[in-house]
Structure formats: structure tokens, C-alpha cells
C-alpha positions as CSV (number, residue, x, y, z in Angstrom):
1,X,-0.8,-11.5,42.5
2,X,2.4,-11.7,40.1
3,X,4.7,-9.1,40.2
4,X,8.4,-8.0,39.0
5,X,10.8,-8.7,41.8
6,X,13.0,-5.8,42.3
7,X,16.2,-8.1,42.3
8,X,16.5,-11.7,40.6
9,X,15.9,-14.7,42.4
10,X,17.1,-16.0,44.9
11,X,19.0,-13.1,46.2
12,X,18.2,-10.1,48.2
13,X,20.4,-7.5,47.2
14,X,22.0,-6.4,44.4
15,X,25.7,-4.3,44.3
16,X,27.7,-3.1,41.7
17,X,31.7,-2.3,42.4
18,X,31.9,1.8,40.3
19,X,35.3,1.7,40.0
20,X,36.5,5.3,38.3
21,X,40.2,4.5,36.9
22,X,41.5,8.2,38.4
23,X,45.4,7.5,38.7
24,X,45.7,4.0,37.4
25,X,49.3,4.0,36.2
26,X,49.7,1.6,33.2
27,X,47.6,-1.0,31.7
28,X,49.0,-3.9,33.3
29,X,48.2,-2.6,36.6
30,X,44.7,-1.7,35.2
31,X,44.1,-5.5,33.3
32,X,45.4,-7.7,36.3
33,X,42.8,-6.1,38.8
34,X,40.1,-6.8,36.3
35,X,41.5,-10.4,36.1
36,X,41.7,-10.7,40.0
37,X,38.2,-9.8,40.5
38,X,36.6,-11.4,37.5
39,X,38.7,-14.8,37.6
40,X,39.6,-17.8,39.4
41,X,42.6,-18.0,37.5
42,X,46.4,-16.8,39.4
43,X,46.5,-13.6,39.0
44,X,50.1,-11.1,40.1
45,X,47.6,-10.5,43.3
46,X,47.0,-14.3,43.9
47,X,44.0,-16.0,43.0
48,X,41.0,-14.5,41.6
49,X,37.7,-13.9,43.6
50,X,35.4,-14.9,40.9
51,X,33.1,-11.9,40.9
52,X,31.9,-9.7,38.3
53,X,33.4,-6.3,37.9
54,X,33.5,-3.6,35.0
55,X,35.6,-0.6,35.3
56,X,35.9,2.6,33.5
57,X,37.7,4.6,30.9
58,X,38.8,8.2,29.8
59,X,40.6,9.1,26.5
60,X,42.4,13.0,27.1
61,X,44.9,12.5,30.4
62,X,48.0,13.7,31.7
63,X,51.0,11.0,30.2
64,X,51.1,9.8,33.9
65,X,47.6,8.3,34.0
66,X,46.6,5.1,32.3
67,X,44.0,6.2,29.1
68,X,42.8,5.3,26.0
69,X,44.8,7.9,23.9
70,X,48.1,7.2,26.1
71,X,48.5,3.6,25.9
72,X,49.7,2.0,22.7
73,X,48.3,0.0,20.3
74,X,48.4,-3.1,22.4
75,X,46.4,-1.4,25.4
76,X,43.7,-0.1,23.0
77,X,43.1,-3.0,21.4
78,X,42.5,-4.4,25.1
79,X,40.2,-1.7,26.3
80,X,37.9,-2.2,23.4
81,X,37.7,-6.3,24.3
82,X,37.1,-5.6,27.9
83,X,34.2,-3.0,26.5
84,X,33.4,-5.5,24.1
85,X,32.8,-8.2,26.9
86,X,31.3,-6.0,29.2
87,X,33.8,-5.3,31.6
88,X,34.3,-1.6,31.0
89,X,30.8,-0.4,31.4
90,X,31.5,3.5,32.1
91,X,32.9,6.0,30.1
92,X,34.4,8.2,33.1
93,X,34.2,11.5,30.9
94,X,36.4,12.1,28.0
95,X,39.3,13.2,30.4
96,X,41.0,16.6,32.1
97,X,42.4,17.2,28.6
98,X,39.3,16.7,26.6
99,X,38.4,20.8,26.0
100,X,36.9,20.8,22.7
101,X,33.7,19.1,21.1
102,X,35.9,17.9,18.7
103,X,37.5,16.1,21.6
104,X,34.4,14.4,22.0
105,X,33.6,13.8,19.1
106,X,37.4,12.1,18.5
107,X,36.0,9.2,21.1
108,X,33.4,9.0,19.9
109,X,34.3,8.3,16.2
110,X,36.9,5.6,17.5
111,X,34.9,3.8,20.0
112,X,31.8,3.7,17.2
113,X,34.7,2.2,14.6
114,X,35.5,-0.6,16.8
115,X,31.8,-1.5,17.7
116,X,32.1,-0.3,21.4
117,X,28.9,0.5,22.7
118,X,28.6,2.0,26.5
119,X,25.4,3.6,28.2
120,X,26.9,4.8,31.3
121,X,28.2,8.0,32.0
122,X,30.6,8.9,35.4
123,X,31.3,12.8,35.6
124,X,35.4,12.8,36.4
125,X,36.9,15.3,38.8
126,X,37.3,18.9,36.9
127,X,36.8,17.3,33.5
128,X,35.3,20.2,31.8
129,X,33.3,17.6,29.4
130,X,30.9,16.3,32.9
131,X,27.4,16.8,33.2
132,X,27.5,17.7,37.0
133,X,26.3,21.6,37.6
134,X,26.1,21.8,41.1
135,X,28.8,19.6,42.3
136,X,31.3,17.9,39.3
137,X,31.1,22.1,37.5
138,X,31.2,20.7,34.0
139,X,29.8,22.2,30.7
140,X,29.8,19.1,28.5
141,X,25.8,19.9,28.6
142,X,25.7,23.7,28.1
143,X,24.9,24.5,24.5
144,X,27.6,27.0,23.0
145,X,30.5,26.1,25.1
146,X,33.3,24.9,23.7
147,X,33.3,21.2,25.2
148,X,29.6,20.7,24.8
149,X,28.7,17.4,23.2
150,X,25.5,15.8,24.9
151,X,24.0,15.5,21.9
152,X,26.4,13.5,20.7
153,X,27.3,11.3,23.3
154,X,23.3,10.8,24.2
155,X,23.3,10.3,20.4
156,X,25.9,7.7,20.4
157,X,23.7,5.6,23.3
158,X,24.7,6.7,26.9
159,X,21.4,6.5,29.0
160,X,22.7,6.7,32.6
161,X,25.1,9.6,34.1
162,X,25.9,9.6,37.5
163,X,26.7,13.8,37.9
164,X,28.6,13.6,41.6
165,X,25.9,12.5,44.2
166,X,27.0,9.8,46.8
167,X,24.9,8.6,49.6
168,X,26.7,7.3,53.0
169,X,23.4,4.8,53.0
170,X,23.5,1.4,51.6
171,X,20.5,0.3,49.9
172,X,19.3,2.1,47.7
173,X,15.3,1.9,46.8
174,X,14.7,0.8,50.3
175,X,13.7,3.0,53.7
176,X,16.0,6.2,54.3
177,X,17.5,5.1,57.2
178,X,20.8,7.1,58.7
179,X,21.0,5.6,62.1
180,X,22.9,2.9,60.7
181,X,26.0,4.9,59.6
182,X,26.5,5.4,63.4
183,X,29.0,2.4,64.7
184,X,30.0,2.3,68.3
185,X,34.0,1.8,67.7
186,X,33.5,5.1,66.4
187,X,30.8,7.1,67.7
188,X,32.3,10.7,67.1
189,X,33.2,10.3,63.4
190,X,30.2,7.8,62.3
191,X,27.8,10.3,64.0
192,X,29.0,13.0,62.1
193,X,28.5,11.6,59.2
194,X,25.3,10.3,59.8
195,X,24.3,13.6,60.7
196,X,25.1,15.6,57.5
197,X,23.4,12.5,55.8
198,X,19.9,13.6,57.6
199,X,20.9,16.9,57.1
200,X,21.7,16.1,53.3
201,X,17.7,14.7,53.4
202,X,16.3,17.2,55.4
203,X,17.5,19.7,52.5
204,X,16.1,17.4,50.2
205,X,12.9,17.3,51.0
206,X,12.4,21.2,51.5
207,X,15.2,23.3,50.1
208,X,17.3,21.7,47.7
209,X,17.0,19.8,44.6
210,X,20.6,18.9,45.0
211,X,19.8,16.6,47.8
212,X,16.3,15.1,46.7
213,X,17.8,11.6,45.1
214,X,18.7,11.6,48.7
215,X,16.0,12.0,50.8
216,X,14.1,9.9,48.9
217,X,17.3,7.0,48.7
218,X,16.4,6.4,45.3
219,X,18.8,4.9,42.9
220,X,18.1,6.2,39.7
221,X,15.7,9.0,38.4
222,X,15.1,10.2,35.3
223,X,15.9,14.2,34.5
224,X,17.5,16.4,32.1
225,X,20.2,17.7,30.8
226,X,20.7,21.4,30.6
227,X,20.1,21.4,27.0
228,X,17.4,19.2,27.8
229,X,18.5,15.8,26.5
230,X,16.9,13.2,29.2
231,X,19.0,10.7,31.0
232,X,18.7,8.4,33.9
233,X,20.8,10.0,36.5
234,X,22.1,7.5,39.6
235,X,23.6,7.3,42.6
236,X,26.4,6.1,44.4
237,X,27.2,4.9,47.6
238,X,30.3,4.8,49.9
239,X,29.2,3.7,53.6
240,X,32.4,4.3,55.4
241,X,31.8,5.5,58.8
242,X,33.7,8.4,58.3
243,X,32.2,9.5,55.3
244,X,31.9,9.8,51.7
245,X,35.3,10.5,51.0
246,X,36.8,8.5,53.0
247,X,38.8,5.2,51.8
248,X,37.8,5.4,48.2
249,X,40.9,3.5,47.1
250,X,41.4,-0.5,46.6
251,X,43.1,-0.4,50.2
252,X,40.1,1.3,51.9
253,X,37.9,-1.2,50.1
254,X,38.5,-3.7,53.1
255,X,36.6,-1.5,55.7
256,X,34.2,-0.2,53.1
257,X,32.7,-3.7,52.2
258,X,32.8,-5.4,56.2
259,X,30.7,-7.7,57.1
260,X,28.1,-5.5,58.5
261,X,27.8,-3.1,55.7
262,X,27.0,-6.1,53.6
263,X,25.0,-7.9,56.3
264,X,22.9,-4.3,55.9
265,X,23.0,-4.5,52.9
266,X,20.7,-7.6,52.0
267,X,18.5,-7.4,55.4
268,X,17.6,-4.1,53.4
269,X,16.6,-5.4,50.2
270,X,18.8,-2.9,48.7
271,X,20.2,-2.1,45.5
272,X,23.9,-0.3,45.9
273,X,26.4,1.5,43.5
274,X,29.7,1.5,45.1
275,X,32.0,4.9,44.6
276,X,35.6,4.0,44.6
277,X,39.4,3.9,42.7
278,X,40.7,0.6,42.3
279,X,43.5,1.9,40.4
280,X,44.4,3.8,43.3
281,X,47.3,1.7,44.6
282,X,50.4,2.2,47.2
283,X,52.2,-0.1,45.9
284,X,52.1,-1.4,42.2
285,X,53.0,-4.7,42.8
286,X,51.0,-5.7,45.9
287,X,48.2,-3.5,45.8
288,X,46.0,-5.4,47.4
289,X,46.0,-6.0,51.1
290,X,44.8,-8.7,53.8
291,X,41.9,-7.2,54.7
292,X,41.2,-6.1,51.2
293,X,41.5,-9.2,50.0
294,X,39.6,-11.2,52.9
295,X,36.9,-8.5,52.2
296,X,36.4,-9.5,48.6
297,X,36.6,-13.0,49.5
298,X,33.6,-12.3,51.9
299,X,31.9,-11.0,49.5
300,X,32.3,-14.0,46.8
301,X,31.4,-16.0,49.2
302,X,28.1,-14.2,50.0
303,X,27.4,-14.1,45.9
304,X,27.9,-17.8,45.6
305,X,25.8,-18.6,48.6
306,X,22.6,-16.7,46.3
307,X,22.7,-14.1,49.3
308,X,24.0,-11.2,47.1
309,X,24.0,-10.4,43.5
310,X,27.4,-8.7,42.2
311,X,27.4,-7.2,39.2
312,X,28.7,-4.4,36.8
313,X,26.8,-1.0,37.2
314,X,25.9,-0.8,33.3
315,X,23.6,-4.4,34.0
316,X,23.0,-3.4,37.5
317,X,21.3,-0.1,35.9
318,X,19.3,-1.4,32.9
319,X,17.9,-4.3,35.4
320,X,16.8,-1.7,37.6
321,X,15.3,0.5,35.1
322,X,13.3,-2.5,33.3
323,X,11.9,-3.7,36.7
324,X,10.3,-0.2,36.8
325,X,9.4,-0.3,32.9
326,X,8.1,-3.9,32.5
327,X,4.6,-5.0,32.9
328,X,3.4,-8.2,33.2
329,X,0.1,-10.0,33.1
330,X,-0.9,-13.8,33.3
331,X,-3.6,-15.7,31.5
332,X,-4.5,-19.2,31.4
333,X,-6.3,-21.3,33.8
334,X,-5.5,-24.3,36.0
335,X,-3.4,-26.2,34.1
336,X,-1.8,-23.9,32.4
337,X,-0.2,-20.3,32.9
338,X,1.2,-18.0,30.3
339,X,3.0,-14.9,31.7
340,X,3.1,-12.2,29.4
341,X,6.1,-9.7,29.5
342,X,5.5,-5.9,27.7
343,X,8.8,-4.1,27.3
344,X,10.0,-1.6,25.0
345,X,13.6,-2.5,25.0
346,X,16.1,-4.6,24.0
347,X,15.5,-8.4,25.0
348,X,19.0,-8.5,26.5
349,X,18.0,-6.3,29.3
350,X,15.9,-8.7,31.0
351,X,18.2,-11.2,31.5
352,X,17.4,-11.7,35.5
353,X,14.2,-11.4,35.1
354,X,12.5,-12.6,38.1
């Protein structure tokens, strides 16, 4: 029997770093991290891992923060490269000062000018423009408010939104399994945590929507909107023993991603999102740590080995979503085998194809 494999060949898992740019401080802090990860090249932060990383990006934000509408002409011109190359993938909503539709509709106008298509959507903070009703509180999907604009930006070609869920599991689309949060250096804090994410399940499965994606420890699903536009929502992971929240930052990101979590990771099978802030720095010009560092090295050397498959959430996504859309079938006889592939999308997505 011939089947899609769930992730391409020869690896067993698939990851994806989410990095949402909340409190990046300028654009060359912002453009050497993306070189760091994506490069070999020498980098401020030494030499580069090699991976492949997208980030994210907001227009409307406080002058402090690194954004599209803050940055000059220069750092536009370099967000809509890296968008243009792939490596911004997410559109992390239109920003805390994005309050209209017009607001929306600015973005929108400019990113459409330039040629800069995205088709993921990551609900930000407060934003008012987010998707999320029961945990991000936004109304950018509630027809008549002032800051609704789904059908634009569904209209413009996002397909996936990730509306606040984050799973302390890694693996997605493999068994719902809790017990291995718990970790026996800390058995107090990792058991908590494992315990609200069986609680978390237990919900989902009887009482709660909000917990379903859960329970079952799906990736993706496909729902809608409140004014009923349909979307592929997803969600993300952070496995920190001590919870969700916890070490979400480019310094945390060296217990996050230890050897076990990825070790988990491919005995799994799994397919993971992370949740973090890479622009979330101590100190602007080494940002990076040891163990960060020796964490990400780790983790190149486990992509290059054809263990794990790193790459950015948008191609993570649409791979996932085609393995579950494709259909195959093979004719021929002994000499000769045709596999024929039915898809109705773009021939780009099934680059992996396995």
C-alpha cells in the first residue's frame, strides 16, 4: 500500500521555531538573529547555525518596538525581502495601535504593493485586530466593530491563524501523552504542569471547546471565524517543565530545545510549532548565550544528520495541510509505476512530498 508520509523522507519529525517579534528593539537586532539562524556566515552573535527560520511582523507599535511603520525606509525595504524570501512567514497582527479597519486595510494596501504575500496569522498580546475570543480578546473578526477586517485579510490570502492555544506536549498529531512533561530534577514544578495539561484535555474532551485542539494534540484544524470566514487554526507548543509561559525568550530557548525535548520529539513522530520571542533579549549585543547557543547547535546538528526537519511555520503548515488534502493512487504494472498526485493547490506546496 502507498501512502502520504506525514513528514518528508528521511526524517521523523518536523519543527518550526514561531518566533513573535514582541519587544524587538531595532532592525539590526531583528536582521542579525535572522542571519545567525539562517546562515553559516559570521554573524555579531558568532557563526551562524545554518537552520531555517522565519519570524514575524506588526505594522501599528509603540516607537520603542521594532515595526513596519516605525522603521525607515531602509528597514522596510528589508522586511519586505525577508517576506519576499520567506523568512517572515507571520503577520503577528497589525499591532497594539492598529484600532481601525482602515488600519488594516493600510497593511494591507502596502504589503499588496510590494508583492508580499503571507498566509499565517499569530494573534498578538491585546492587539484589538486578533482573532482569539476566548483567550487573545480581539475583535478583528466581529462584524461592526471598529477594527474588524477578516474579510480583508482572509481576502488578501492568510489561511492559518493561530488564536492563543499552546500545548506543554511536543509532537503534535501523535499520542496525547502528559507524563512526559514530568522531569525528575524537577518533580514539583514539571508535575504541575503536567497536571493542568491533563486537566486542559480532560476539559477538552467533555466541557470545553477551548481545550479540544488539546485533547486531541492536533496541530491544525479547520474552523471559523466569528463572521464565519474559515481558516486553519494551529497550535503551538512550549515544553518547558515549568510551563507554557515559562522561558519564552531567546535566553530560555536553551532549556526549551534540550536534548530530551528533542530526543521526544522524533521518537514521537511529531510535528511541533514552537511559541517563543527571539527578540526578547537582555542584552543587545550578546543576546545569545552558551547554552542557547549549544542548544541551537544541537539542533543543526540533528537537522543535518536527516533526524529532524527544521523549518518556517508558513511551510511547516501548508505541508501539513497537503498531507491531509492529497491523494494518491498508482498504476502500472511490473516494470513500470506511475504515481498519480490529486491536489487542489498550488504545486509549490508539495515540495517534500514524500
Amino acid at each position: 500500500m502507498t501512502s502520504i508520509r506525514k513528514i518528508p523522507y528521511p526524517y521523523k519529525a518536523m519543527f518550526a521555531i514561531c518566533s513573535d517579534l514582541d519587544e524587538t528593539a531595532d532592525g539590526k537586532i531583528y536582521l542579525e538573529m535572522m542571519r545567525f539562524l539562517n546562515t553559516h556566515e559570521d554573524t555579531a552573535y558568532g557563526r551562524g547555525v545554518g537552520l531555517e527560520v522565519g519570524n514575524s511582523i506588526y505594522f501599528s507599535m509603540p516607537p520603542d518596538q521594532f515595526a513596519y511603520w516605525n522603521t525607515d525606509e531602509c528597514g522596510r525595504e528589508m522586511i519586505r525581502c525577508l517576506i519576499q524570501s520567506g523568512h517572515i512567514d507571520c503577520l503577528h497582527s497589525y499591532g497594539d495601535l492598529a484600532l481601525t479597519r482602515n488600519d488594516a486595510a493600510r497593511a494591507l494596501e502596502e504589503l499588496s504593493r510590494y508583492g508580499c504575500k503571507l498566509q499565517v496569522w499569530v494573534d498578538h498580546g491585546i492587539a484589538p485586530s486578533n482573532f482569539g475570543q476566548d483567550i487573545m480578546r480581539g475583535r478583528g473578526d466581529v462584524i461592526g466593530s471598529d477594527v474588524y477586517h477578516a474579510d480583508l485579510t482572509i481576502g488578501y490570502g492568510i489561511k492559518f491563524v493561530w488564536r492563543g492555544r499552546v500545548s506543554s506536549v511536543i509532537g503534535q498529531d501523535s499520542s496525547w501523552n502528559v507524563s512526559s512533561i514530568v522531569e525528575l530534577e524537577h518533580p514539583f514544578a514539571s508535575t504541575k504542569t503536567a497536571a493542568k495539561e491533563f486537566l486542559k484535555g480532560i476539559m477538552g474532551c467533555t466541557i470545553s471547546s477551548k481545550y479540544d485542539m488539546h485533547y486531541q494534540n492536533r496541530l491544525m484544524r479547520q474552523t471559523e471565524l466569528r463572521d464565519g470566514k474559515e481558516v486553519f487554526e494551529f497550535i503551538r507548543t512550549n515544553p518547558h517543565w515549568g510551563g507554557v509561559s515559562c522561558c519564552g525568550t531567546v535566553e530560555g530557548l536553551g532549556e526549551v530545545l534540550s536534548e530530551e525535548t528533542l530526543k521526544r520529539l522524533i521518537e514521537r513522530n511529531g510535528v511541533s510549532i514552537l511559541y517563543t520571542h527571539l527578540g526578547k533579549v537582555r542584552h543587545p549585543i550578546y543576546p545569545i548565550g552558551s547554552k542557547t547557543r549549544q542548544a541551537l547547535s544541537r539542533l543543526s546538528e540533528y537537522v543535518h544528520s536527516g533526524k529532524l526537519l527544521v523549518t518556517t511555520t508558513q511551510r511547516l503548515l501548508t505541508y501539513n495541510l497537503m498531507t491531509q488534502t492529497a491523494s494518491i493512487s498508482v498504476s502500472g504494472n511490473s516494470n513500470l509505476h506511475t504515481i498519480n498526485v490529486t491536489y487542489d493547490g498550488s504545486a509549490k506546496d508539495l515540495d517534500g512530498l514524500t
